[in-house]
C-alpha positions as CSV (number, residue, x, y, z in Angstrom):
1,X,279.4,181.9,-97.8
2,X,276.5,184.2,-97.7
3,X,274.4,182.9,-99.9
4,X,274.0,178.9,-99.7
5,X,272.3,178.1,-103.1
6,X,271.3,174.7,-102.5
7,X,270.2,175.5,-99.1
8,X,268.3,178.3,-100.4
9,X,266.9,176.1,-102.9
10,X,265.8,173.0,-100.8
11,X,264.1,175.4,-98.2
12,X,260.6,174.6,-97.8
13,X,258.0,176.6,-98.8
14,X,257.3,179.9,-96.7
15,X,253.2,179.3,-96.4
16,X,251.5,182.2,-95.0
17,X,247.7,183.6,-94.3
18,X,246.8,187.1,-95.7
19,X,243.9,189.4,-95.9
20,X,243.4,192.9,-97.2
21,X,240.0,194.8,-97.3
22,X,239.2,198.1,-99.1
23,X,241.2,200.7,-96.9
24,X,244.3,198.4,-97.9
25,X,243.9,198.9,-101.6
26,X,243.0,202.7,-101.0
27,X,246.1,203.2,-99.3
28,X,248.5,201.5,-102.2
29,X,246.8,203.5,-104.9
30,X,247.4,206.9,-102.8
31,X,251.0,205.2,-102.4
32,X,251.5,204.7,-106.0
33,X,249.9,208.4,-106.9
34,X,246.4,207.9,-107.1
35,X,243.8,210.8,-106.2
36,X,245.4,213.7,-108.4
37,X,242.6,215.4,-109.0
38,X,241.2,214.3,-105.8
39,X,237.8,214.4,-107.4
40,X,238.7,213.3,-111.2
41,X,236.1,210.5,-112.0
42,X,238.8,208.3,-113.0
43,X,240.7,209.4,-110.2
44,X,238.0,207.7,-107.6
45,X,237.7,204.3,-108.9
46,X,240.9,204.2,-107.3
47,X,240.1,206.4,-103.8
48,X,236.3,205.7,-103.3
49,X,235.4,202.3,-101.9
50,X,231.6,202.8,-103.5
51,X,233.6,202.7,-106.9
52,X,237.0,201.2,-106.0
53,X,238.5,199.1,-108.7
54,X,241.8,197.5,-107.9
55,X,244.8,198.0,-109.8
56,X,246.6,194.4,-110.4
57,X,249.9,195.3,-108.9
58,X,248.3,196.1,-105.3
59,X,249.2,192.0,-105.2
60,X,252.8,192.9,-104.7
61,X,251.3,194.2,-100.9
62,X,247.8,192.3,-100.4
63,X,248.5,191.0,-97.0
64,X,250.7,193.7,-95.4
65,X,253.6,191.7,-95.1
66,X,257.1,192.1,-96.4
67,X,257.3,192.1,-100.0
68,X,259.2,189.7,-102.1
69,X,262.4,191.8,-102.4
70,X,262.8,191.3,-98.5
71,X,261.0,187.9,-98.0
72,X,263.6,186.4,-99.8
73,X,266.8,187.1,-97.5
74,X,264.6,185.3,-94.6
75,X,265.1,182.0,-96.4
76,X,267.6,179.2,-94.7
77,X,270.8,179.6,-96.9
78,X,270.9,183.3,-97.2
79,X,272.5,185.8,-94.7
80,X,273.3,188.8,-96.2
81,X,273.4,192.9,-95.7
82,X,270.2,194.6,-96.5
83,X,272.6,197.3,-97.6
84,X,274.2,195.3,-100.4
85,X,270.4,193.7,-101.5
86,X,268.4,195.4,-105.0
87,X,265.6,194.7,-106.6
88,X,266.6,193.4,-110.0
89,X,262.8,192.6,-111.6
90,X,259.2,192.0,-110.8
91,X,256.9,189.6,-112.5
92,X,253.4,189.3,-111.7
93,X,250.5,186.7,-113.8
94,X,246.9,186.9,-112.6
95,X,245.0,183.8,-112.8
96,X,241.7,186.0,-112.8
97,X,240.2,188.7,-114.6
98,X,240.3,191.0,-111.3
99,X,241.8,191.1,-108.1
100,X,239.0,191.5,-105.6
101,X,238.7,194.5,-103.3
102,X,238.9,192.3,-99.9
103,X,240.0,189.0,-99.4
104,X,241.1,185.9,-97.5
105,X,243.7,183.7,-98.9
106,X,247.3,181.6,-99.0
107,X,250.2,183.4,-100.0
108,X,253.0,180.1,-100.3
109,X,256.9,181.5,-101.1
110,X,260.1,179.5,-102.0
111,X,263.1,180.5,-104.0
112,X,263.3,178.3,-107.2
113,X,266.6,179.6,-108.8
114,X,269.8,181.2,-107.5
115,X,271.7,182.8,-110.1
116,X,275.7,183.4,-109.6
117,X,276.4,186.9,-111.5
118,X,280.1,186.8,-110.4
119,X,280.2,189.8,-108.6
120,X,276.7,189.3,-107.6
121,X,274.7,186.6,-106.8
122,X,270.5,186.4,-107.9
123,X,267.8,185.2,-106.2
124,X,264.1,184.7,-107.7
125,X,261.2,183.9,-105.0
126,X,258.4,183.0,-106.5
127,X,254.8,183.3,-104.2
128,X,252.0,181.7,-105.5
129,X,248.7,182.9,-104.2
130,X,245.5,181.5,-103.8
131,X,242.1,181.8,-102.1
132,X,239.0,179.2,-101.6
133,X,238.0,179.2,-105.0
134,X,241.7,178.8,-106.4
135,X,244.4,180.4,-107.8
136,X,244.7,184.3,-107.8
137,X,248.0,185.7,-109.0
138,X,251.6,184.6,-109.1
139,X,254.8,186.8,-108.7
140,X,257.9,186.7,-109.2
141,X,261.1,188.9,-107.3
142,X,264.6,188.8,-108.5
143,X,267.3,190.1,-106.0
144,X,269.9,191.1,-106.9
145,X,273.2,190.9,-103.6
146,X,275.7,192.9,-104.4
147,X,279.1,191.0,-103.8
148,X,277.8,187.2,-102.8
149,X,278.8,185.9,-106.4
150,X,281.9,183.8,-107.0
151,X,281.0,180.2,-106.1
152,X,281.0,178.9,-109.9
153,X,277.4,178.6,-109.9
154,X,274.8,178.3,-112.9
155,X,274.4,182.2,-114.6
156,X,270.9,182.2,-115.8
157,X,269.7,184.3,-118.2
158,X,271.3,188.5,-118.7
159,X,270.7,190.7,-116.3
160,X,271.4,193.5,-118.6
161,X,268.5,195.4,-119.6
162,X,267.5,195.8,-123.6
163,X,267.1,199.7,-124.8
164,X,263.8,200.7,-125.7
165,X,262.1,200.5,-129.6
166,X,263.6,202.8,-131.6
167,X,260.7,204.5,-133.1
168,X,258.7,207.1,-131.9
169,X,256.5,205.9,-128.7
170,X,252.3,205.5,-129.4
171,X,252.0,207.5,-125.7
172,X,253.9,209.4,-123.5
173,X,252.6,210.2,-120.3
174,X,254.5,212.1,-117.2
175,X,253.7,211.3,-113.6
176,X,255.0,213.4,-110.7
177,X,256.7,212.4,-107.7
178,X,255.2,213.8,-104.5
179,X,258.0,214.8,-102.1
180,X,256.5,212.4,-99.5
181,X,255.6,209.5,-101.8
182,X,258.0,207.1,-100.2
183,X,256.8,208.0,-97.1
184,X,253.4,207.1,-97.8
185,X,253.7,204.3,-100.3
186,X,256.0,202.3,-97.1
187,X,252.6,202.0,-95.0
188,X,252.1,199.3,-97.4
189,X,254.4,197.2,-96.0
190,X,257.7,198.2,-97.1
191,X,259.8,199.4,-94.4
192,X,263.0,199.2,-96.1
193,X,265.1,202.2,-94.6
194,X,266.3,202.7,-98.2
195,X,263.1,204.9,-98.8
196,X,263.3,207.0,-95.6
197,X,266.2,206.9,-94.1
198,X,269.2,209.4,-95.7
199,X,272.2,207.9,-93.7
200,X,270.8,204.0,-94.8
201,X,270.7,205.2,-98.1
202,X,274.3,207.0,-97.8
203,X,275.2,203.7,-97.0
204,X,273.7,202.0,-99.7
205,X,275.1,204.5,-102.5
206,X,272.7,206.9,-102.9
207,X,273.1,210.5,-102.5
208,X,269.2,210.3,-100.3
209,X,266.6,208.0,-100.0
210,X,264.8,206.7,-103.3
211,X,261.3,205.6,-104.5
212,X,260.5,201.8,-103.6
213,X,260.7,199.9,-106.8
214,X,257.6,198.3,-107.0
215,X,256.1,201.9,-106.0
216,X,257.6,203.3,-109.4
217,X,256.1,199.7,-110.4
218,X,252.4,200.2,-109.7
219,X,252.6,203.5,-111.2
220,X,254.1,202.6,-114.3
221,X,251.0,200.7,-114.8
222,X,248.7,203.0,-113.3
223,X,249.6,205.2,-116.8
224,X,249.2,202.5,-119.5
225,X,246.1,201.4,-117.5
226,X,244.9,204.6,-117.7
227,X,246.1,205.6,-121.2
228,X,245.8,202.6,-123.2
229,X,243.0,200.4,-121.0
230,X,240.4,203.2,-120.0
231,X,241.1,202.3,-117.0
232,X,239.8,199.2,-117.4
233,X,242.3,197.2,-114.6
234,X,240.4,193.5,-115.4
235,X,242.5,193.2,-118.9
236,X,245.5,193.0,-117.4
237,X,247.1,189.2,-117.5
238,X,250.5,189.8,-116.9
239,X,253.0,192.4,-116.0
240,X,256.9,192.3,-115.9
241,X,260.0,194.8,-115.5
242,X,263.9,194.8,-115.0
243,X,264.5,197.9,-112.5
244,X,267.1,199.6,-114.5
245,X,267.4,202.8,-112.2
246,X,266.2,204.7,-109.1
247,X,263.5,207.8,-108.8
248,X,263.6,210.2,-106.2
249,X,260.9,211.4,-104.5
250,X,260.0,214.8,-106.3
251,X,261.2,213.7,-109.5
252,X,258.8,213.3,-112.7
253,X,258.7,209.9,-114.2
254,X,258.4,209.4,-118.0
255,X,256.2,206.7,-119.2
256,X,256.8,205.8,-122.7
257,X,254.7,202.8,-124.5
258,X,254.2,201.1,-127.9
259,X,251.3,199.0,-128.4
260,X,251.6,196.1,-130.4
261,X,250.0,192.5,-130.2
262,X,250.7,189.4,-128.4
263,X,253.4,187.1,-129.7
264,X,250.2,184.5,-131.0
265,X,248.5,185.0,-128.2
266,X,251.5,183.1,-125.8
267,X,250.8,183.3,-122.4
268,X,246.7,183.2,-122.3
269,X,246.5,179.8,-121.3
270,X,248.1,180.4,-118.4
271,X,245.9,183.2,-117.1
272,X,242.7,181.0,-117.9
273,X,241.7,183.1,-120.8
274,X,241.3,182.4,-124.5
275,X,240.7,186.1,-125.6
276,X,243.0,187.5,-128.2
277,X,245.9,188.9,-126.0
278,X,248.1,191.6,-126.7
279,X,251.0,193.7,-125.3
280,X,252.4,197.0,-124.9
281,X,255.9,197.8,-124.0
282,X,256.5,200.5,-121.2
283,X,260.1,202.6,-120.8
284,X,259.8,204.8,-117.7
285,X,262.6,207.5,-116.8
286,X,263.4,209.7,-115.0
287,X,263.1,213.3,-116.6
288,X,265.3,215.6,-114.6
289,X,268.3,213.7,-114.9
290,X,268.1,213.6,-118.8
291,X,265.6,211.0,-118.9
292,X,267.9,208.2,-116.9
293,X,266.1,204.8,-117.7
294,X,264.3,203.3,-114.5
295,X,262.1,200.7,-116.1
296,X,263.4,198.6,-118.8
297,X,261.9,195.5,-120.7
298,X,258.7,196.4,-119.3
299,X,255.8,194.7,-120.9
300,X,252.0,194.8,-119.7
301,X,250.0,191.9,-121.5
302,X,246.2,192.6,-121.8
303,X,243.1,190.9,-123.0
């Protein structure tokens, strides 16, 4: 079998050195869509180092290495086609009010469940990264292999993604797709053929190659840090999605969000904080195929 759950799951930790300065976090935010207009004030607290703030996602590539959707099938246990792998859902808690512009730290990775979806099987890593002074962020990937089910293993919780509120969004924003964004977001460390290659992505289903995930990800935020946090990127605590579709480079996403507060405040101890927290909920889409859902049970807690 493919996918050996216990194996996967008695694997010892993946422990790793990483280190990212300014020109790393530049780079992601022009990945992600930063810099239109190239001289828009808010615009160049994400492109000019003399102002550079960092968005909290860019912790899905400090380092430069692989990112959790493909870290995950290097673990003992699992041996399967990168072909048959998705990304199912991102989770990401910072244990700091901001994630600095360069750094030195230890990035430490294990699986810690293995779901068995029947026809699929799901994998979450968890990496859990900290620098001298302690903890920084922890994230969570789910992966989602296509076929490796079957072995009568534990289900864990629905994969199936919950429709959006039914009334009328507080914001909607629109973001467009560059035709090169893939291209450019993959120098982040993501060189998943999926996002450049047409006859990989053939392969893997789609009629060309589509936006990385956790590109579509960091932009999502980008707009309800932007809309809803004047860009303020040090009130974000935690962020979390199910990838529920696929953009394609050149499409226009649809970011839709309702602001409401934080289920009494759960969740702020584990960031450090004790600030009144609340949440918004985020739908993105995409609009040219009649608003086809992409992120779903997106929620961006913020202090």
């Amino acid at each position: 079998m493919p996918v050996d759950a216990a194996g996967a799951l008695a694997a010892a930790p993946r422990v790793r050195e990483i280190a990212w300065d300014h020109k790393d976090v530049q780079l992601y935010h022009l990945g992600i869509g930063a810099g239109r207009p190239a001289t828009g004030p808010r615009e160049l607290r994400y492109t000019l180092e003399s102002r550079l703030h960092v968005l909290p996602s860019f912790a899905t590539v400090a380092g430069g290495g692989v990112p959790g959707v493909i870290g995950a099938l290097s673990v003992p246990g699992v041996d399967v086609d990168l072909a048959h792998v998705l990304h199912g859902g991102q989770r990401l808690r910072l244990h700091r009010p901001a994630v600095p512009v360069r750094g030195r730290a230890t990035a430490s990775s294990r699986v810690v469940a293995v779901y068995d979806k029947g026809s699929a099987a799901v994998l979450v890593l968890r990496t859990e990264v900290a620098d001298a002074d302690g903890p920084l962020w922890t994230e969570e990937a789910e992966v989602f292999v296509r076929g490796e089910g079957g072995w009568g293993g534990e289900r864990g919780p629905s994969g199936r993604p919950s429709p959006p509120p039914a009334e009328p969004a507080d914001h909607v924003v629109e973001r467009a797709v560059r035709e090169d964004q893939a291209l450019l977001y993959r120098l982040s460390g993501d060189w998943n053929p999926l996002h450049a290659d047409p006859e990989f992505a053939a392969r893997a289903g789609f009629e060309r190659p589509v936006l990385h995930g956790l590109c579509t990800y960091g932009a999502a935020l980008k707009a309800v840090v932007d809309t809803l946090l004047d860009g303020d990127v040090t009130r974000v605590r935690e962020y979390r999605t199910r990838f529920a579709g696929v953009v394609y480079p050149g499409e226009t996403m649809r970011v839709r969000m309702w602001r409401g507060p934080g289920a009494d405040g759960a969740g702020a101890g584990e960031t450090g904080e004790t600030a009144e927290t609340w949440e918004a909920r985020v739908a993105v889409s995409a609009v040219e195929r009649g608003d086809a859902p992409v992120l779903a049970d997106t929620v961006v807690r913020y202090g």
